[in-house]
C-alpha positions as CSV (number, residue, x, y, z in Angstrom):
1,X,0.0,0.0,0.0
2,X,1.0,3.3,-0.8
3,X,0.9,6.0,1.8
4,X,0.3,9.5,0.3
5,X,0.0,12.7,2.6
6,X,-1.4,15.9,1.7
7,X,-0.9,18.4,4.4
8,X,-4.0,20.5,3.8
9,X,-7.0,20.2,1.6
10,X,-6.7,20.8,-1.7
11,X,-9.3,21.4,-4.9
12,X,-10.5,17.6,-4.8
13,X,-9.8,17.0,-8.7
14,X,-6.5,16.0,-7.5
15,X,-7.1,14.2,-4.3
16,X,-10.0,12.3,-6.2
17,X,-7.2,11.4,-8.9
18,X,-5.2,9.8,-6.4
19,X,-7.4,8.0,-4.5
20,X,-8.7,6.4,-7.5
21,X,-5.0,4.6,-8.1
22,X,-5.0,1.1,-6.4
23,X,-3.1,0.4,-4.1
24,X,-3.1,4.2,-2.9
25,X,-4.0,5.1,0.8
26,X,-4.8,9.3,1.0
27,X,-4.7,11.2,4.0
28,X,-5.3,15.0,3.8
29,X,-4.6,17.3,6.7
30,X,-8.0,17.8,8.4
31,X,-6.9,21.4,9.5
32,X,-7.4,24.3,7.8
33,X,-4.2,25.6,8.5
34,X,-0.2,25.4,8.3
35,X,1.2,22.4,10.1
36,X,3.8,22.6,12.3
37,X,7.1,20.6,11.2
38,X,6.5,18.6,14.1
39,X,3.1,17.9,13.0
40,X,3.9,17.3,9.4
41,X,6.7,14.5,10.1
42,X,4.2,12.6,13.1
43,X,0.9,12.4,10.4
44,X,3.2,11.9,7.2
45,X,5.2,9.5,9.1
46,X,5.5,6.4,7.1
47,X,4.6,7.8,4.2
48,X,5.0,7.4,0.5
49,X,4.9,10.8,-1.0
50,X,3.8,14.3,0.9
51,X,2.0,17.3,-1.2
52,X,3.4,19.9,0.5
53,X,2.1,23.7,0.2
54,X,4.5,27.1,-0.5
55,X,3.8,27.8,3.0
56,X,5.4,24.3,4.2
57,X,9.2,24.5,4.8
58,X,10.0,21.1,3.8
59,X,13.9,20.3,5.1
60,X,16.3,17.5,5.8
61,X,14.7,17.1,9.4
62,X,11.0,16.2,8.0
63,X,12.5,14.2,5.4
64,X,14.6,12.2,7.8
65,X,11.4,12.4,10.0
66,X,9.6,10.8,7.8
67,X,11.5,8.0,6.6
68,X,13.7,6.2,4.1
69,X,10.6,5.3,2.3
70,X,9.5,8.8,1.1
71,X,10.2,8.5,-3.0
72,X,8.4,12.2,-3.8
73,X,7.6,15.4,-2.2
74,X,5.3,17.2,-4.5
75,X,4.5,20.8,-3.9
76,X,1.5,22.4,-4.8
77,X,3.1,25.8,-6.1
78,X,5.0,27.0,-9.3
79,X,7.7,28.6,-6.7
80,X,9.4,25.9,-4.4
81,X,11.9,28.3,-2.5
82,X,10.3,26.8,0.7
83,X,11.7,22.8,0.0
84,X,15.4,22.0,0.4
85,X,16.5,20.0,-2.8
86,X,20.0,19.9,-1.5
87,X,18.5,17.6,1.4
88,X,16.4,15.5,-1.1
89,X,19.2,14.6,-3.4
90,X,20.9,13.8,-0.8
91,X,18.3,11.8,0.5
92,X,17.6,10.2,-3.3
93,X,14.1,12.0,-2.6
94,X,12.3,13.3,-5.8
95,X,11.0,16.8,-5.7
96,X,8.3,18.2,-8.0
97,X,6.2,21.5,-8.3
98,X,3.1,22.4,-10.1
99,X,3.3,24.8,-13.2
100,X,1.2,24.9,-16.0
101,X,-0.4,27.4,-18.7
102,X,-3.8,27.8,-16.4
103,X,-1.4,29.5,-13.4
104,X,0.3,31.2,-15.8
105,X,-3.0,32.8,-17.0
106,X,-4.4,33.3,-13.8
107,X,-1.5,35.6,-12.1
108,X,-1.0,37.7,-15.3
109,X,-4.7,38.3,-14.8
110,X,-4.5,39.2,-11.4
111,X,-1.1,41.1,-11.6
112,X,-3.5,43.2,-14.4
113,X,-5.4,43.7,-12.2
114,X,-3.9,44.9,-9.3
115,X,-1.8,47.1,-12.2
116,X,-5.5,48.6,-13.1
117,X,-6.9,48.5,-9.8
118,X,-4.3,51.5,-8.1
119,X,-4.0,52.9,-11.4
120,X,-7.2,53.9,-11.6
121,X,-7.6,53.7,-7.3
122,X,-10.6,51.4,-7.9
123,X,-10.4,50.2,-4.3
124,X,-10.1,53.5,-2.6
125,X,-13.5,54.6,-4.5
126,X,-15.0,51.1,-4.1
127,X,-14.2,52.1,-0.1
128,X,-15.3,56.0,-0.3
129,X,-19.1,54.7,-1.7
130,X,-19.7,52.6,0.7
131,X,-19.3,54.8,3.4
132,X,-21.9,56.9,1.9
133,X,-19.5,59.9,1.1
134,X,-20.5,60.1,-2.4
135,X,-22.8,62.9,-2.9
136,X,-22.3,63.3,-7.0
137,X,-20.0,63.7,-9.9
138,X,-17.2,66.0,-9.4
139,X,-14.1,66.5,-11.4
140,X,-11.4,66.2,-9.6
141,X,-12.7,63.2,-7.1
142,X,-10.4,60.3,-7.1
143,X,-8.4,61.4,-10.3
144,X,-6.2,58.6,-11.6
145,X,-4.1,57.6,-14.6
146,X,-4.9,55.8,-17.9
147,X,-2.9,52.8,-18.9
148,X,-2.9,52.8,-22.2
149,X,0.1,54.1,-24.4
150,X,2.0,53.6,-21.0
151,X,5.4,52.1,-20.6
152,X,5.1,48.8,-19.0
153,X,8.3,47.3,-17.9
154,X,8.1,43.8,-17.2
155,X,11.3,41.7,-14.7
156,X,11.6,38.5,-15.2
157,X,10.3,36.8,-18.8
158,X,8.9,33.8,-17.6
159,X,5.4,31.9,-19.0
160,X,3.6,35.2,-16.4
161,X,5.7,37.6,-17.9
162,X,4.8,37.0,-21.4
163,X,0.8,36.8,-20.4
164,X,1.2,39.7,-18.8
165,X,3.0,41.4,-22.0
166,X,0.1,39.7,-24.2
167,X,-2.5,41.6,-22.3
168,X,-0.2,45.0,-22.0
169,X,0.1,45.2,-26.1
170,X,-3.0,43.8,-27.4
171,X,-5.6,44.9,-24.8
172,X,-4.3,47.9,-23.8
173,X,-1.8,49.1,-26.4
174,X,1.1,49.6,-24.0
175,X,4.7,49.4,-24.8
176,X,7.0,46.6,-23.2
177,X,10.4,47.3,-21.8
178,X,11.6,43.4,-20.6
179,X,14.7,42.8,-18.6
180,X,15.3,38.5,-18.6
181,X,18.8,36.8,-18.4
182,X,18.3,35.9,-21.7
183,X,17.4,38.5,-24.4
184,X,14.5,36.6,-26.7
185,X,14.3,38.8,-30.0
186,X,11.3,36.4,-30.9
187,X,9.2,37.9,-28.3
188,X,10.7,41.2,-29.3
189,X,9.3,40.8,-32.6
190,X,5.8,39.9,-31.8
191,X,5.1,42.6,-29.8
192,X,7.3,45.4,-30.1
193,X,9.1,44.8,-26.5
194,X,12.9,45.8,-26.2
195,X,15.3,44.4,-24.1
196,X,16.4,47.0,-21.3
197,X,18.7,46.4,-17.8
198,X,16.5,46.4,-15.0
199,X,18.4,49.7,-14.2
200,X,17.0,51.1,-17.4
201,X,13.9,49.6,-17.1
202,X,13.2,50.9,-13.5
203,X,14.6,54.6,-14.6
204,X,12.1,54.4,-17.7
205,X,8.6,52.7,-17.2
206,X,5.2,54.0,-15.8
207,X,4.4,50.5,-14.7
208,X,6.5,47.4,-12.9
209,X,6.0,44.4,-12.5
210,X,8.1,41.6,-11.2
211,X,8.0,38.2,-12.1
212,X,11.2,36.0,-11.0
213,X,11.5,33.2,-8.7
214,X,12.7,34.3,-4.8
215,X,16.5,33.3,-5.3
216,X,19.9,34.7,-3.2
217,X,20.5,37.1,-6.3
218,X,16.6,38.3,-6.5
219,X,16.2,39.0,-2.9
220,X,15.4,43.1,-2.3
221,X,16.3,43.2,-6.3
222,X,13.7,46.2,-5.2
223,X,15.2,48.1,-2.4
224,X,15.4,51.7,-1.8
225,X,18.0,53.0,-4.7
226,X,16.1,51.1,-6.7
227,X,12.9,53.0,-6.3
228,X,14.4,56.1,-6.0
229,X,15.6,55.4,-9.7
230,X,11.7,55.2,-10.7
231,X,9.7,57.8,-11.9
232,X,7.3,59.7,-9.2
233,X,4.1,58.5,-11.8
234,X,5.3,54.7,-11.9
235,X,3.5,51.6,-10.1
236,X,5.1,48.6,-8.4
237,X,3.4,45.5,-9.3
238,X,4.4,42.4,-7.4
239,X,2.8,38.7,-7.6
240,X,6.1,36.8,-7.6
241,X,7.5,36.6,-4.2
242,X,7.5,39.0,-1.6
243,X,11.0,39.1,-0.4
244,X,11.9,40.4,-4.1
245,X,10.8,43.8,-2.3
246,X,12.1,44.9,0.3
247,X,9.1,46.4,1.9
248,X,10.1,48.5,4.6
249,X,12.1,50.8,1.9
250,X,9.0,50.6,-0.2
251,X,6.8,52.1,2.4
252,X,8.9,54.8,3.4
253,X,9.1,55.6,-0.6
254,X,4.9,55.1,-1.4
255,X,4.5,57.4,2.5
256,X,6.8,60.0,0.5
257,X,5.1,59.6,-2.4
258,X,8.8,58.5,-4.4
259,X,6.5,56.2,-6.5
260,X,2.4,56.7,-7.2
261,X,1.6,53.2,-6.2
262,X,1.7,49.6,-5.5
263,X,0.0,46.4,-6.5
264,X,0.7,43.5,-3.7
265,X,-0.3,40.0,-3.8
266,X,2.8,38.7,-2.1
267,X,4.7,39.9,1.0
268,X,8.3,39.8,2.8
269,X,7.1,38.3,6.5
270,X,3.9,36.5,5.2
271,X,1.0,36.7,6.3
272,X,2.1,39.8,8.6
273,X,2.9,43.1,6.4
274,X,5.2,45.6,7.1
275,X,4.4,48.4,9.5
276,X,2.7,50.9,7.9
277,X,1.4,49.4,5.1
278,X,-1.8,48.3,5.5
279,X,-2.6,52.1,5.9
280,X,-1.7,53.4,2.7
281,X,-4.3,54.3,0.2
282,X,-1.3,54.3,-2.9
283,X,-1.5,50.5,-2.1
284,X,-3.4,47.6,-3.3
285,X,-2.9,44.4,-1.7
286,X,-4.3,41.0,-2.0
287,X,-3.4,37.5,0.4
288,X,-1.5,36.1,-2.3
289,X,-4.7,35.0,-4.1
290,X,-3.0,35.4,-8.0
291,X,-3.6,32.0,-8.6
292,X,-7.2,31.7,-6.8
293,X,-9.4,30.6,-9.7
294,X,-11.2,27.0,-9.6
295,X,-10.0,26.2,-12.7
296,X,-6.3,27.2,-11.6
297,X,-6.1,25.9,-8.2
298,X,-8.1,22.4,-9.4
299,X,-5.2,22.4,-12.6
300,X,-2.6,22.2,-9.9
301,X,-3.9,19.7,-7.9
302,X,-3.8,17.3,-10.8
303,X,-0.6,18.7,-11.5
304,X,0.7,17.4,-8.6
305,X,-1.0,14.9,-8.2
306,X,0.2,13.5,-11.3
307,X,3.6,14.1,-10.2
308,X,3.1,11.5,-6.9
309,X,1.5,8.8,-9.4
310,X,4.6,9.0,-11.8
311,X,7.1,8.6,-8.8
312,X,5.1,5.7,-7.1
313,X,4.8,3.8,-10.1
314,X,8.8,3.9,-11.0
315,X,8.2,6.7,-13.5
316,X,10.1,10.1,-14.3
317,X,7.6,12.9,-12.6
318,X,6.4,15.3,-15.4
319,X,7.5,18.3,-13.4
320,X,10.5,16.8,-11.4
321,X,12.8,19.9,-10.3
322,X,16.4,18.6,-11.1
């Protein structure tokens, strides 16, 4: 019998998936919650494979916890900057995470949205009407900026990035600035981006946003020169990771108005948020919901799942991380 542990529930497409494998035992995490390590290695004790969350830090004490018999931990996330593959080579453990052209759809919807939502301070006007302050048109109430024929400078050219550009130049006309590791005159061509150093990119666009994976050499890649550099009109955008930021600098700089604004799905210390923040009206912020659609979230859980059935079954995970 193979034991599989999920430590929280999950969009059932994917538990249902592997509970219909014989010879597959399923136990999801009855808690609504994040598991202590201490309560992930006594429930996945045993255990076959473990679908892990982002907000699991899976390292070479659970693995050892759990025993030599663990083949796969499969995390339910694009991102896997909270597992230790160092420990699980080590440990001739398989790792796996969950991409797939549905996330990639979903953020780049949501990171245009949070672009269009403090662009055009939807949520402080949303906020204003219900508090019954509205008492007619005026012409200077809540003034914001258009988006179209903007700059849109885009870190990180990833499957998000491009989506994002897709929706920037053919819904909305903007121009694309990209800064990647790897210049891509393809992409280029097809929609009239150019390839700029992030320190040209920050220095000329009206819009940011960041989409690279939480690494040594991406942490506080936004920091407080880096802001400074921006223009006073330009947005931040950010549904990567939140330590890409570093959010204390970028509250003093939206409190001093060095910037116009920032989109948030994703923070430094999540959940908490830096002091300060919460109270700015030039901010939009979401609990890291970019990827909340049903079609999204359910597409990962198979995702992953998938992953677990390849690795029990002596097969090559489709999304193994090497």
């Amino acid at each position: 019998m193979k034991k599989v542990y999920i430590t929280r529930r999950i969009p059932e497409a994917g538990i249902k998936l592997l509970q219909k494998q014989k010879g597959f035992k399923v136990e999801v995490s009855p808690h609504d919650r994040v598991l202590s390590k201490k309560e992930i290695i006594k429930k996945a004790k045993g255990c076959d494979a473990l679908l892990s969350l982002l907000t699991d830090k899976i390292d070479g004490d659970i693995l050892d916890g759990i025993g030599k018999q663990l083949k796969i931990v499969a995390n339910y996330a694009v991102g896997f900057n909270n597992l230790d593959v160092k420990a699980a080579k080590k440990r001739k453990v398989m790792m796996s995470n969950a991409p797939g052209p549905e996330i990639s759809q979903s953020v780049a919807e949501h990171a245009f949205g949070l672009l269009l939502s403090v662009a055009k301070r939807i949520p402080e006007s949303d906020k204003y009407t219900r508090a019954g302050k509205y008492k007619g048109w005026a012409p200077m109430l809540f003034l914001g900026v258009d988006v179209h024929d903007k700059v849109l400078g885009i870190v990180g050219l990833g499957a998000i990035g491009r989506a994002v550009a897709h929706r920037a130049v053919k819904g909305m006309g903007m121009k694309v600035l990209y800064y990647d590791l790897k210049r891509d005159k393809a992409f280029e061509k097809k929609y009239g981006a150019k390839h700029a150093s992030v320190k040209e990119l920050l220095k000329k666009s009206d819009f940011v946003t960041l989409h690279v994976p939480l690494l040594p050499s991406t942490k506080h890649l936004i920091g407080a020169k880096e802001l400074n550099s921006m223009k006073k009109t330009a947005f931040l955008i950010n549904t990567s990771r939140g330590p890409v930021i570093d959010e204390k600098a970028l509250v003093k700089a939206l409190r001093a108005k060095k910037i116009a604004g920032a989109g948030l799905d994703v923070y430094e210390w999540e959940p908490k948020l830096a002091p300060g923040l919460a109270k700015l009206p030039n901010a939009v912020l979401t609990p890291h919901t970019a990827s909340a659609s049903i079609e999204t979230r359910s597409a990962m859980s198979v995702t992953a799942a998938k992953n677990i059935i390849a690795a029990l079954t002596g097969k090559k995970p489709p999304n193994l991380i090497k």
